[in-house]
C-alpha positions as CSV (number, residue, x, y, z in Angstrom):
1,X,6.2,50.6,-4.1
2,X,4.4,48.7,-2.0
3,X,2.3,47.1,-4.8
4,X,5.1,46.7,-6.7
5,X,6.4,44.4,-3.5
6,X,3.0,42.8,-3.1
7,X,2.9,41.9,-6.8
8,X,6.9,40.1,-6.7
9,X,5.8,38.5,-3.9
10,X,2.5,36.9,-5.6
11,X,4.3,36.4,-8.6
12,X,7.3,34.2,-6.4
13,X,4.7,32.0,-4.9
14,X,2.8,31.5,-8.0
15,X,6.4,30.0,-9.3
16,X,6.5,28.2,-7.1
17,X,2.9,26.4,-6.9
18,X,3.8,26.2,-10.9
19,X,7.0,24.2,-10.0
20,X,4.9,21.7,-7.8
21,X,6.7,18.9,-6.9
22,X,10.3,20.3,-8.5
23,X,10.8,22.3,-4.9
24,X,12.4,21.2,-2.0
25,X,13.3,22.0,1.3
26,X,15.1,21.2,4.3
27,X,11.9,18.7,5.4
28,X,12.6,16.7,2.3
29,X,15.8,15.5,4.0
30,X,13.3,14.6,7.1
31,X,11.0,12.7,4.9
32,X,13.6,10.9,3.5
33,X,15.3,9.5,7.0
34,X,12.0,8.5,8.0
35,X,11.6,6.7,4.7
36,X,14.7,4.4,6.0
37,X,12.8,2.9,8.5
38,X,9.6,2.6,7.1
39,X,11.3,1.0,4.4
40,X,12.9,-1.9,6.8
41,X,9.3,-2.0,8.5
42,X,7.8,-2.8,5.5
43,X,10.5,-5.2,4.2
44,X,10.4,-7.2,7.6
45,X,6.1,-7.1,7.4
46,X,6.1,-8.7,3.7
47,X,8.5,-11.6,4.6
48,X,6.1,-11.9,7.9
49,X,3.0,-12.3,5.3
50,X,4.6,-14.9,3.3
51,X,5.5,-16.8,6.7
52,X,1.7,-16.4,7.7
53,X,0.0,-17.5,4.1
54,X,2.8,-20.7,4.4
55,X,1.7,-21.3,8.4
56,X,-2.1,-20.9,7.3
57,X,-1.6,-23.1,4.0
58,X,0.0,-26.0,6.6
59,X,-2.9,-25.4,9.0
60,X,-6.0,-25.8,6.8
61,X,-4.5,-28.4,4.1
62,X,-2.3,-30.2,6.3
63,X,-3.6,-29.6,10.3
64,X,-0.4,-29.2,12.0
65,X,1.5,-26.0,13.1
66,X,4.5,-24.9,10.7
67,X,5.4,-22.4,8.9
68,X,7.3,-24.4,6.3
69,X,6.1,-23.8,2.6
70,X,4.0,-25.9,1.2
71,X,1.8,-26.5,-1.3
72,X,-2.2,-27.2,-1.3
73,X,-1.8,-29.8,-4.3
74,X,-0.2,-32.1,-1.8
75,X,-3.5,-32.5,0.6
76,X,-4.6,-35.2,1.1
77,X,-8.2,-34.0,2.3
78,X,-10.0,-35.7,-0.5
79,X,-13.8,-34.3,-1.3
80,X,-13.4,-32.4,1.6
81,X,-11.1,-29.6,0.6
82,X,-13.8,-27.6,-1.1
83,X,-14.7,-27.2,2.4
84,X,-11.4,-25.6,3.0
85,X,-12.1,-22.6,0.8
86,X,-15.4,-22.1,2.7
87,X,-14.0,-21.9,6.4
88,X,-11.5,-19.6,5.1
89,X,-14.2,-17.4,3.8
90,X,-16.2,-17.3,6.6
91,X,-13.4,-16.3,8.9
92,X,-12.5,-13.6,6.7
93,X,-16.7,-12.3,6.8
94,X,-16.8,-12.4,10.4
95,X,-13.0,-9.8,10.4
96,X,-15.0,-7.9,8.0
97,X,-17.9,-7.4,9.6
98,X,-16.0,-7.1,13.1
99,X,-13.2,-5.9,12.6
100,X,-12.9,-3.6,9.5
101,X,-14.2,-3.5,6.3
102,X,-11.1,-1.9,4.3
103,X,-9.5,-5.3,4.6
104,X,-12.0,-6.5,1.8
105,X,-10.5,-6.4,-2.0
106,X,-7.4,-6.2,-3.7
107,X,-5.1,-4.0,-1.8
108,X,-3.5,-1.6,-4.8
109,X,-7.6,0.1,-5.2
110,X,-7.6,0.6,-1.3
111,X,-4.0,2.2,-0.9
112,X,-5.0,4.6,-3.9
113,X,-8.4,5.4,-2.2
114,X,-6.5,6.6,0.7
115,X,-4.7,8.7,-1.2
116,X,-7.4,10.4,-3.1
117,X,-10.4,10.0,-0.1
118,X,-8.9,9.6,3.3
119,X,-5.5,12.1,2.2
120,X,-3.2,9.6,2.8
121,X,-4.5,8.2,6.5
122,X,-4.9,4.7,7.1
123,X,-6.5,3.0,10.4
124,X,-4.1,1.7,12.5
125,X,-5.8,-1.5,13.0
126,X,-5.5,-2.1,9.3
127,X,-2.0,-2.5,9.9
128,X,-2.5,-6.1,11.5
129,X,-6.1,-7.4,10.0
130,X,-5.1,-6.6,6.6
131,X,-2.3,-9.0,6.6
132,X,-4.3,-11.5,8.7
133,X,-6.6,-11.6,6.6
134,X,-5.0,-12.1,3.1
135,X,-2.7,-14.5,4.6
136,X,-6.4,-17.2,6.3
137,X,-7.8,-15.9,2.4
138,X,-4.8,-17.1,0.6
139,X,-3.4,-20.1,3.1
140,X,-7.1,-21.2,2.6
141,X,-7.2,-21.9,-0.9
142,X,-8.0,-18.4,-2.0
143,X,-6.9,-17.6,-5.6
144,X,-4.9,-14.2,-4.8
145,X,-1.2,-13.4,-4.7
146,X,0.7,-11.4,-1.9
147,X,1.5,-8.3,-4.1
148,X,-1.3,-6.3,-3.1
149,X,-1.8,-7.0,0.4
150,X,1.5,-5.7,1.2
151,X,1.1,-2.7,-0.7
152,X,-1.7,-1.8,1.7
153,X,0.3,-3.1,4.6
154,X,3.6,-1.4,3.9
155,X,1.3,1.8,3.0
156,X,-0.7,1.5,5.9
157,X,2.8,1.6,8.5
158,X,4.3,4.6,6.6
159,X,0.6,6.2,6.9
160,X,0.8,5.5,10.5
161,X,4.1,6.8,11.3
162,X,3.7,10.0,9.5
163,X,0.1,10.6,11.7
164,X,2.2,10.0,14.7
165,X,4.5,12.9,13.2
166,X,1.6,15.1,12.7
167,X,2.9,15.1,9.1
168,X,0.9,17.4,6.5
169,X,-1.5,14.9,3.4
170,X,1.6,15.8,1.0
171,X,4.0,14.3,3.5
172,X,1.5,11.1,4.5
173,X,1.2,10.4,0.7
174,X,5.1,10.3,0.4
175,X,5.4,7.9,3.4
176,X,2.6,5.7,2.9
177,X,4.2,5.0,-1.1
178,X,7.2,4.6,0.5
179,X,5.8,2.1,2.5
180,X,3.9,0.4,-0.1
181,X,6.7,0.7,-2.8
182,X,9.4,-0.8,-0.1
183,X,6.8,-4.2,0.3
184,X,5.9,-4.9,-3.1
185,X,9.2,-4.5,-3.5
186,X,10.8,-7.2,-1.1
187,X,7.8,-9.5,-2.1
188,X,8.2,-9.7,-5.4
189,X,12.1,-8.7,-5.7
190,X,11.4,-6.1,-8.1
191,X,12.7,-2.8,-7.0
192,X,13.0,-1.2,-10.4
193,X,9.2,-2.7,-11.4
194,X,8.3,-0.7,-7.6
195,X,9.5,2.3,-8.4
196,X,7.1,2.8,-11.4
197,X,4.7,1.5,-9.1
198,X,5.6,4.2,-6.6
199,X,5.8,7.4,-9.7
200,X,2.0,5.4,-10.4
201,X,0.5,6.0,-6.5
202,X,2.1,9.0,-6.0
203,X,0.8,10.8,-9.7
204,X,-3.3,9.7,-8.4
205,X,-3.9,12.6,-6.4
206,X,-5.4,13.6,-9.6
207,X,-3.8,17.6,-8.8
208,X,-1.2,19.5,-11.7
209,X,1.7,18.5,-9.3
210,X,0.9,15.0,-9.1
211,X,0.8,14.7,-13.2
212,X,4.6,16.6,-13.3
213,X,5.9,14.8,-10.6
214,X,7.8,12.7,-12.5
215,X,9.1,12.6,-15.8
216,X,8.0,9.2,-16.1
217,X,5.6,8.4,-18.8
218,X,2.3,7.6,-16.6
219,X,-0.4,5.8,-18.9
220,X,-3.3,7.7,-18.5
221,X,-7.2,6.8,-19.3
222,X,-8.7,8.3,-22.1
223,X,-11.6,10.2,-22.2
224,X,-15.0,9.0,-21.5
225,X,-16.8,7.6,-24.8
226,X,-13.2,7.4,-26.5
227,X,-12.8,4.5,-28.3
């Protein structure tokens, strides 16, 4: 009898490891009120970048202190604006070198690095260069968009919040795609495109969960030496 209980209780839990993602419990209610907030965070950080690449953009093209939009096309720095690109450039080094190194590339690459390398945690510190830094990269001439720095940013705050929670790397992955899904999302006003964005970060753990949790299609790449 007691095997017989041993074996329904095996057989329970390996249900539910074969449902993955499909369960939920009362914690899913938790992770979504903290979502809220991160959310908001994350909204509020991405309309702070743009502010900072437009206040960066007026302080190396056009020397004054604003933070109204404007464009490099108008400068009026003659030969002297390929200089521009180069300051910029250095600046950024010396945060690299300094400060962190994870503030270097793209910003989509280094959230999903996270995810699959650090599960899910992000420096705090990353939090404030990362921004900084694409906003001197871009204000300076740099030819990058916002997109991807505040995927890392917005990722980076829900990261942080769920390790102030003590949340387990299954939690930390929901919040920091949460994060990253609600920037890219106020960035480039695309919800619905952040959402597929979101069922994209979220399915690159690379485990059988991941690949059901969604009944999205996923593109997936083929097999080495495929053609």
């Amino acid at each position: 009898m007691f095997n017989l209980g041993a074996r329904a209780a095996q057989d329970d839990e390996s249900a539910l490891h074969a449902l993955g993602d499909f369960t939920a419990n009362a914690r899913v209610l938790l992770l979504s009120l903290v979502a809220i907030p991160i959310g908001i965070i994350s909204a509020y950080v991405a309309v702070a970048l743009l502010a900072l690449i437009a206040f960066f953009t007026n302080v190396f093209f056009f020397h004054r202190f604003s933070f109204a939009p404007a464009s490099p096309a108008m400068h009026t720095l003659g030969p002297w604006v390929i200089v521009v690109p180069i300051v910029g450039g250095l600046i950024i080094g010396l945060m690299a070198r300094y400060g962190s190194e994870r503030i270097r590339g793209h910003g989509i690459p280094e959230a999903i690095e996270s995810i699959l390398i650090n599960g899910s945690r992000v420096e705090p510190k990353l939090a404030v260069l990362k921004p900084l830094s694409s906003a001197i990269s871009i204000g300076s001439g740099g030819p990058f968009g916002a997109e991807g720095p505040i995927i890392m940013t917005g990722g980076a705050f829900g990261s942080l919040i769920a390790q102030f929670l003590h949340l387990s790397s299954a939690e930390r992955k929901t919040l920091l795609v949460a994060g990253a899904t609600a920037g890219m999302s106020a960035t480039s006003a695309a919800p619905l495109a952040s959402v597929l964005l979101a069922v994209e970060l979220g399915s690159s753990s690379g485990s059988r969960a991941a690949s059901c949790r969604s009944r999205w299609p996923v593109p997936r790449p083929p097999p080495r030496g495929a053609t």
